[in-house]
C-alpha positions as CSV (number, residue, x, y, z in Angstrom):
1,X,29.9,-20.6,1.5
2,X,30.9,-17.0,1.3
3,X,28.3,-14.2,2.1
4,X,27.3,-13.5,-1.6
5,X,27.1,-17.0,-2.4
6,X,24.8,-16.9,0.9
7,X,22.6,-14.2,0.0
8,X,22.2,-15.2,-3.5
9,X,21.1,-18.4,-2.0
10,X,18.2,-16.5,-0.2
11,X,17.5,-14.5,-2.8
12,X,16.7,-16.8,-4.8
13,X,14.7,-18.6,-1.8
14,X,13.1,-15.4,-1.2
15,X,11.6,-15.1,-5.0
16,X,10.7,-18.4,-5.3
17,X,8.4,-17.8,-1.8
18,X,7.2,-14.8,-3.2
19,X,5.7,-16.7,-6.8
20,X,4.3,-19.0,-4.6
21,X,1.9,-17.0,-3.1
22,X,1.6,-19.0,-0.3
23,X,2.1,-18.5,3.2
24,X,5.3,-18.7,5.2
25,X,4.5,-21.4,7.1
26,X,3.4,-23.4,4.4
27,X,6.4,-22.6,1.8
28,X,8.8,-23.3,5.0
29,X,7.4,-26.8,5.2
30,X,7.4,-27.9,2.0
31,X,10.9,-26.2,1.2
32,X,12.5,-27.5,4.9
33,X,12.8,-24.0,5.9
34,X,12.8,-22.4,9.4
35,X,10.2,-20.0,9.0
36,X,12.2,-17.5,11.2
37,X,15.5,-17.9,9.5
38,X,13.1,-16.4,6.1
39,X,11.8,-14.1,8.0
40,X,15.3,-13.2,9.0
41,X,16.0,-13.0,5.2
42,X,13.2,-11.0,4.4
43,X,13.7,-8.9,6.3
44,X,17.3,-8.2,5.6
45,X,16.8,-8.1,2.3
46,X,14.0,-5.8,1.9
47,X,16.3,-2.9,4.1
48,X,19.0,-3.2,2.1
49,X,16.6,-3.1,-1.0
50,X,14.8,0.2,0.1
51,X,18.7,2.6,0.6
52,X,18.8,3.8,-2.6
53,X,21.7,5.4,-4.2
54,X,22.1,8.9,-2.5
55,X,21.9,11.8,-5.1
56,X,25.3,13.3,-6.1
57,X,26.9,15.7,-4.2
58,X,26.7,19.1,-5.6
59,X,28.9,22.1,-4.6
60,X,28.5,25.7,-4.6
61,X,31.4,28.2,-5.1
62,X,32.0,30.5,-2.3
63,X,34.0,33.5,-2.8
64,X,34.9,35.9,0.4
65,X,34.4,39.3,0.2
66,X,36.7,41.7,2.3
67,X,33.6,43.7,4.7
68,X,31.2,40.9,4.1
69,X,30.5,42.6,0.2
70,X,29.6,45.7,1.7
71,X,26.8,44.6,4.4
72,X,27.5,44.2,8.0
73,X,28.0,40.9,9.9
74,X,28.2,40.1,13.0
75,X,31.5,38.2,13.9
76,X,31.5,34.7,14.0
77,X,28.7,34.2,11.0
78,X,29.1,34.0,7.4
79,X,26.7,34.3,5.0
80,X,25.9,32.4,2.0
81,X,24.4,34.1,-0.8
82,X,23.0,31.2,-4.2
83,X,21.1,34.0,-6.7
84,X,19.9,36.9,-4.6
85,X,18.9,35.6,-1.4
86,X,21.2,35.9,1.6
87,X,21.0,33.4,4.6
88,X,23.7,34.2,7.6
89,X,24.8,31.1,9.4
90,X,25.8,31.3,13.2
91,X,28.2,29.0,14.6
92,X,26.1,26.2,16.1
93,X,23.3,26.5,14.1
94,X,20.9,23.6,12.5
95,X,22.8,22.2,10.0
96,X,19.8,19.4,9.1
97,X,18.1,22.5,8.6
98,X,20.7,24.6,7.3
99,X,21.2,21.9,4.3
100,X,17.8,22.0,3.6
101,X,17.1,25.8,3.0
102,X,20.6,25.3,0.7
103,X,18.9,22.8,-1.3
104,X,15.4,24.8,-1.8
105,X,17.6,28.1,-2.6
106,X,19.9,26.1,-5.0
107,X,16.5,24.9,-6.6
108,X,14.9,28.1,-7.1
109,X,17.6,30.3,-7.7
């Protein structure tokens, strides 16, 4: 049996347990399941259930301007301007964080 074969198997196990309304134990015995193999399947199948699709990507243009567009940086940053706010980036910084500001700007600007 090949993995999707396999985990439609347990799918299908899994909804039929979960009409039942009855407890583990007691579906496992009537359906000659080891209660920790569903478990197992529960399990695995409710995490791969709850990664939704990420978002798609968007990009922003970036043009360079010769002298930083007429205001003064420091070397080694650049700074990304989306509607009229300005954030300068150091090497090194947060980029978890970074993203996030992007992503609020990009919203409200």
């Amino acid at each position: 049996m090949c993995r999707t074969e396999l985990r439609d198997l347990w799918e299908g196990r899994i909804a039929s347990f979960r009409a039942s309304g009855q407890r583990a134990p007691v579906w496992c015995d009537e359906h000659s399941v080891n209660i920790h193999t569903l478990r197992y399947w529960l399990q695995k199948t409710s995490t791969s259930h709850k990664s939704e699709p990420r978002s798609p990507v968007k990009w922003l243009s970036v043009e360079v301007a010769e002298g930083g567009g007429g205001q003064p940086m420091s070397e080694g940053k650049i700074a990304i301007c989306i509607g009229d706010a300005r954030v300068e980036v150091e090497p090194g910084c947060n980029l978890v964080f970074l993203r996030e500001v992007v992503q609020t700007l990009a919203t409200l600007c």
